[in-house]
Backbone as JSON Lines, residues from 0, in Angstrom:
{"i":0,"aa":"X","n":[0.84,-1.17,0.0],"ca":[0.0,0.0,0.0],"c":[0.88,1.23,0.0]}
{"i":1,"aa":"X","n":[0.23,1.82,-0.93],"ca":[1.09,3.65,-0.84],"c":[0.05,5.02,-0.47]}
{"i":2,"aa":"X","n":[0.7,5.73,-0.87],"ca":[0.06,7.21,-0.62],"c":[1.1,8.08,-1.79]}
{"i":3,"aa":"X","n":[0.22,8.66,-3.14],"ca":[0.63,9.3,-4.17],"c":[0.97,10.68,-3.28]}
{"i":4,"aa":"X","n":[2.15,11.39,-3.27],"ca":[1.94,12.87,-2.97],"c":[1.09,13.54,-3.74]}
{"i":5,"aa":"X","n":[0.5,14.6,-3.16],"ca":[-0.95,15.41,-3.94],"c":[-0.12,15.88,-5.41]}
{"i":6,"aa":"X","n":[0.95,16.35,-5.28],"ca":[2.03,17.52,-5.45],"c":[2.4,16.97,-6.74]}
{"i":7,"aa":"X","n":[2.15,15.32,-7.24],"ca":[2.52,14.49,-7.94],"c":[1.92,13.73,-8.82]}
{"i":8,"aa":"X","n":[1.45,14.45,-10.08],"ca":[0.62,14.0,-10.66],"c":[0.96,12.81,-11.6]}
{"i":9,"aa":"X","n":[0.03,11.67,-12.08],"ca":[0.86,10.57,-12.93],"c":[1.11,10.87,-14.07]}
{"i":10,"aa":"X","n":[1.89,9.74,-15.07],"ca":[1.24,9.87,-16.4],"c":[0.12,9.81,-17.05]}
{"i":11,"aa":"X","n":[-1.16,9.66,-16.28],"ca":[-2.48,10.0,-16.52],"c":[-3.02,10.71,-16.25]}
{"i":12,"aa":"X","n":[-2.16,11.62,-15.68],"ca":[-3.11,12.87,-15.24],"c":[-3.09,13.33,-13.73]}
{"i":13,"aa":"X","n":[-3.81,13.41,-13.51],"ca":[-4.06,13.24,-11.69],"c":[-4.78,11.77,-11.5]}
{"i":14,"aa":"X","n":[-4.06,11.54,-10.71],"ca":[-4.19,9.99,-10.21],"c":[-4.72,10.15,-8.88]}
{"i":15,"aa":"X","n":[-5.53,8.97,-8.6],"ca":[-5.84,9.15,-6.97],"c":[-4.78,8.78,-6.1]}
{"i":16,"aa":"X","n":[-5.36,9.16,-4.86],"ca":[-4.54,9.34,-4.16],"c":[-3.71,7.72,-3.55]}
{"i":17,"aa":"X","n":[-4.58,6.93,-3.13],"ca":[-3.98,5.5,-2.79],"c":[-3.76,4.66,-3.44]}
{"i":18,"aa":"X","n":[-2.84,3.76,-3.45],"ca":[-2.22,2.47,-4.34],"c":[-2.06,1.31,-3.06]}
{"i":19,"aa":"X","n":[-2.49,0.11,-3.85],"ca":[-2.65,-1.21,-3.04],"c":[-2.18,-1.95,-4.55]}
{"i":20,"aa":"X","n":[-1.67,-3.34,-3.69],"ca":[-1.15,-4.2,-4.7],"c":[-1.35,-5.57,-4.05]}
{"i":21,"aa":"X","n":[-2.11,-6.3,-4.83],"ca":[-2.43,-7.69,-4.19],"c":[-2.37,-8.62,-5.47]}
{"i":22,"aa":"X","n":[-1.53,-9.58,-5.36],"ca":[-1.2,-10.42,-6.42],"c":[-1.02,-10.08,-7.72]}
{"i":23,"aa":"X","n":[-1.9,-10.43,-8.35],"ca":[-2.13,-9.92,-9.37],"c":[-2.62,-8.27,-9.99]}
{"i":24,"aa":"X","n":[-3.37,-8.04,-8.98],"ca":[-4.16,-6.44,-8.77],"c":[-3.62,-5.48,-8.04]}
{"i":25,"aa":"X","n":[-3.93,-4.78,-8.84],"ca":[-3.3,-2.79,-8.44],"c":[-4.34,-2.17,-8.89]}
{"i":26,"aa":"X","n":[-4.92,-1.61,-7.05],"ca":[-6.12,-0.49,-7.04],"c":[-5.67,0.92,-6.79]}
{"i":27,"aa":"X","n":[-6.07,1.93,-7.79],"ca":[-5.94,2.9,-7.52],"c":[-7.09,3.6,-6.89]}
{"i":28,"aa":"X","n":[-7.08,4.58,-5.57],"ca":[-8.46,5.02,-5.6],"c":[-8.14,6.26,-4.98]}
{"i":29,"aa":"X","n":[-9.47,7.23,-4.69],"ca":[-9.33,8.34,-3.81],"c":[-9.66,7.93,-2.52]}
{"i":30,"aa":"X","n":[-9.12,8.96,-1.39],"ca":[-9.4,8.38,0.25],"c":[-10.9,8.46,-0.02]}
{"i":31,"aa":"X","n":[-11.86,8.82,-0.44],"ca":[-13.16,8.89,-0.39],"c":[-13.65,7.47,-1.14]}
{"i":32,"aa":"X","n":[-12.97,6.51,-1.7],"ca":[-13.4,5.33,-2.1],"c":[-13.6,5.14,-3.48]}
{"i":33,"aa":"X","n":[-13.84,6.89,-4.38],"ca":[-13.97,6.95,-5.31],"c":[-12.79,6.83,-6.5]}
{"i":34,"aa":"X","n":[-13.37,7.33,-7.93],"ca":[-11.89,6.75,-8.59],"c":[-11.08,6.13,-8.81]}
{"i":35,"aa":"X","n":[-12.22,5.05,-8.82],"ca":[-11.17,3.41,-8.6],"c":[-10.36,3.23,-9.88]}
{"i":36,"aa":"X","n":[-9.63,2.45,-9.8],"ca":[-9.04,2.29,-11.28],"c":[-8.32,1.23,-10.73]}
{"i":37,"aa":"X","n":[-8.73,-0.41,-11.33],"ca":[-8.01,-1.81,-11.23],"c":[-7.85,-1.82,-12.37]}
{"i":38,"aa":"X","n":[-6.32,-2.74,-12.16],"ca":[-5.51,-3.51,-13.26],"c":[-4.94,-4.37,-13.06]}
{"i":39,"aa":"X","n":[-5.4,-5.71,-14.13],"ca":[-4.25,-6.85,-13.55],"c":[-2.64,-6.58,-14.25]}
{"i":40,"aa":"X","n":[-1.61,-6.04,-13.08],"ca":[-0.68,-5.82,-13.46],"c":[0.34,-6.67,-14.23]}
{"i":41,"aa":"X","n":[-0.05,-8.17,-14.19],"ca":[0.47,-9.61,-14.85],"c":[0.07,-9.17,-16.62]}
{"i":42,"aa":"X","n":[-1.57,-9.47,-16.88],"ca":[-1.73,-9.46,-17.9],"c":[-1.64,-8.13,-18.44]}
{"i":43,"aa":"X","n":[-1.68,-7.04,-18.08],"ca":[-1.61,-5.49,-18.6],"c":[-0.49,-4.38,-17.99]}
{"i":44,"aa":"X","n":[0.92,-4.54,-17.71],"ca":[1.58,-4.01,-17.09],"c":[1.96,-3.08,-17.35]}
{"i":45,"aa":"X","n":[1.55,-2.15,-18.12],"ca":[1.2,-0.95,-18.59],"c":[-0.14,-0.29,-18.15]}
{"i":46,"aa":"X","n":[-0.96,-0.79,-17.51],"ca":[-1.93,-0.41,-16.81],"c":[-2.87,0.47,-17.73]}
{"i":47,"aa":"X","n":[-3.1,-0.41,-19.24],"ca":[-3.74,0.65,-20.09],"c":[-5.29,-0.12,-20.05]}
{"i":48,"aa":"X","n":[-6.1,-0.93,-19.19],"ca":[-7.43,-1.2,-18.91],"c":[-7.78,-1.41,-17.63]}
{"i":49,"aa":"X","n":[-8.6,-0.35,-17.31],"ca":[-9.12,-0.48,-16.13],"c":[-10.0,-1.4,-16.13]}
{"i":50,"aa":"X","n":[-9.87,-2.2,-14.9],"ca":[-10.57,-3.57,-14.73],"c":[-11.73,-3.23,-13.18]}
{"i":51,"aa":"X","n":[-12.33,-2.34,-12.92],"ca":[-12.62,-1.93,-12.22],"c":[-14.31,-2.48,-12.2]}
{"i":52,"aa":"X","n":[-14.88,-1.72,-13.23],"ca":[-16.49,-2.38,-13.64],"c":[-16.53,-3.95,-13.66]}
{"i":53,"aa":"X","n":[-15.33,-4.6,-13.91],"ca":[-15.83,-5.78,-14.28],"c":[-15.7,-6.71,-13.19]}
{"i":54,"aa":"X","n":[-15.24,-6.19,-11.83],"ca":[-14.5,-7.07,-10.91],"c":[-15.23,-5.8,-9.58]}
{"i":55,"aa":"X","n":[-16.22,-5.53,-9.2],"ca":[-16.52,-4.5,-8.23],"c":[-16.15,-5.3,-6.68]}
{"i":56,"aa":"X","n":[-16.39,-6.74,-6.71],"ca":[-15.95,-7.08,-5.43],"c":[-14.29,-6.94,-5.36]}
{"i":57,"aa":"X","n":[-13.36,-6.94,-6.01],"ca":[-12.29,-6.61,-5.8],"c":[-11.57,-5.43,-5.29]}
{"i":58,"aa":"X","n":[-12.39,-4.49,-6.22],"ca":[-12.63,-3.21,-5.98],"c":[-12.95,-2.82,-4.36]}
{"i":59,"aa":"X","n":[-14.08,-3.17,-4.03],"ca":[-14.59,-3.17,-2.78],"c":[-13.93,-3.75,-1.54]}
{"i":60,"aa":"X","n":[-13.25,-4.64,-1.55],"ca":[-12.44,-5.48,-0.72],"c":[-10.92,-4.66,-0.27]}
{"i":61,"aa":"X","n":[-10.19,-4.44,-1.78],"ca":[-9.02,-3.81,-1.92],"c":[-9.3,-2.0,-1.05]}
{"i":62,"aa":"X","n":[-10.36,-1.49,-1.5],"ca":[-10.73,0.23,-1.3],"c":[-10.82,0.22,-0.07]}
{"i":63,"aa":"X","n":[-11.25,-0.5,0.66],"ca":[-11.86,-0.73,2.15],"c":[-10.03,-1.19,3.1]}
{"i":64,"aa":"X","n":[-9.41,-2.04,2.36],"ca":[-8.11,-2.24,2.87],"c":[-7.64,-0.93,2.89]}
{"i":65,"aa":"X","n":[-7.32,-0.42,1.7],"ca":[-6.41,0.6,1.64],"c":[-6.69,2.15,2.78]}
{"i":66,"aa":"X","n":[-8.19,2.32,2.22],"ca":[-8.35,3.5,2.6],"c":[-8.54,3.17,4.63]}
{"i":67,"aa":"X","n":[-8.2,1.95,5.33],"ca":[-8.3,1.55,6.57],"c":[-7.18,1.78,6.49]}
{"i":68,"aa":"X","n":[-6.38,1.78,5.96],"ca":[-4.83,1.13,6.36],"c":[-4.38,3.24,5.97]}
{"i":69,"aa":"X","n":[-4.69,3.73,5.33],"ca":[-4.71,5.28,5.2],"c":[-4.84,6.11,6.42]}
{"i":70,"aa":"X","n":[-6.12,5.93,7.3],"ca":[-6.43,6.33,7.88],"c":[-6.02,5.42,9.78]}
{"i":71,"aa":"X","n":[-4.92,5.0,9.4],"ca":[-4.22,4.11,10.63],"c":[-2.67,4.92,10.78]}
{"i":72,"aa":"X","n":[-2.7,5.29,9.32],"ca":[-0.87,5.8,9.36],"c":[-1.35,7.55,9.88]}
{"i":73,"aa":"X","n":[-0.02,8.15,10.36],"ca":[0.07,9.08,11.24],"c":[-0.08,9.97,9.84]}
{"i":74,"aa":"X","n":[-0.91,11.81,9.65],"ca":[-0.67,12.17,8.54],"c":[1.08,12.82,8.46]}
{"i":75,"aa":"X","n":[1.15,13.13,7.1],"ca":[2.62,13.38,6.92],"c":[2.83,14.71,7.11]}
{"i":76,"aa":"X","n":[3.71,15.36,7.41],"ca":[3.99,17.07,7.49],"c":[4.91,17.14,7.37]}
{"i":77,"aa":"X","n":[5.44,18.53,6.6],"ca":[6.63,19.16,6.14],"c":[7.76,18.62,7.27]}
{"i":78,"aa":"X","n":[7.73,18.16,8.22],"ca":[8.65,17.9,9.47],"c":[8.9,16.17,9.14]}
{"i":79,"aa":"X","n":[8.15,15.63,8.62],"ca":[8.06,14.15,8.13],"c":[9.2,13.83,7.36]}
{"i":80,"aa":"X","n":[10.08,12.59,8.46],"ca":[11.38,12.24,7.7],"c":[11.54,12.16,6.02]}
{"i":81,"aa":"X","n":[10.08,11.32,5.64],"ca":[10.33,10.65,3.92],"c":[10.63,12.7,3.12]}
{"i":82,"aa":"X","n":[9.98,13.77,4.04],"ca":[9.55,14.89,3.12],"c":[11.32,15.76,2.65]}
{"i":83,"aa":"X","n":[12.17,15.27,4.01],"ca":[13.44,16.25,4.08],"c":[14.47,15.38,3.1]}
């Protein structure tokens, strides 16, 4: 699991904010649950089809991990080792 800096937009644009990676799958989403965007990173590792509509329990399972596991870590501030 990650956390995109805001500050840091992808090669798609603005990307949401959290990343999870479970086997095969990489969920992108916003802390609000929204903006999902799955990909099986095996068969598409270029991440050019979102697999999101077709798999919603994955979606749902993964969004609920991440954005728990978001809201467990301390937030980050300019004083935050990873920032200096």
């Amino acid at each position: 699991m990650w956390v995109r800096p805001p500050d840091r937009p992808g090669p798609r644009g603005n990307l949401p904010d959290l990343a999870i990676r479970e086997g095969q799958w990489k969920l992108l989403v916003s802390r609000q649950g929204t903006r999902a965007e799955l990909f099986d990173v095996l068969a598409d590792p270029r991440e050019q089809k979102n697999l999101a509509a077709e798999h919603p329990d994955v979606v749902q399972r993964l969004s609920a991990a991440v954005i728990a596991w978001d809201k467990s870590i301390p937030p980050r501030t300019a004083d935050s080792p990873a920032e200096k």
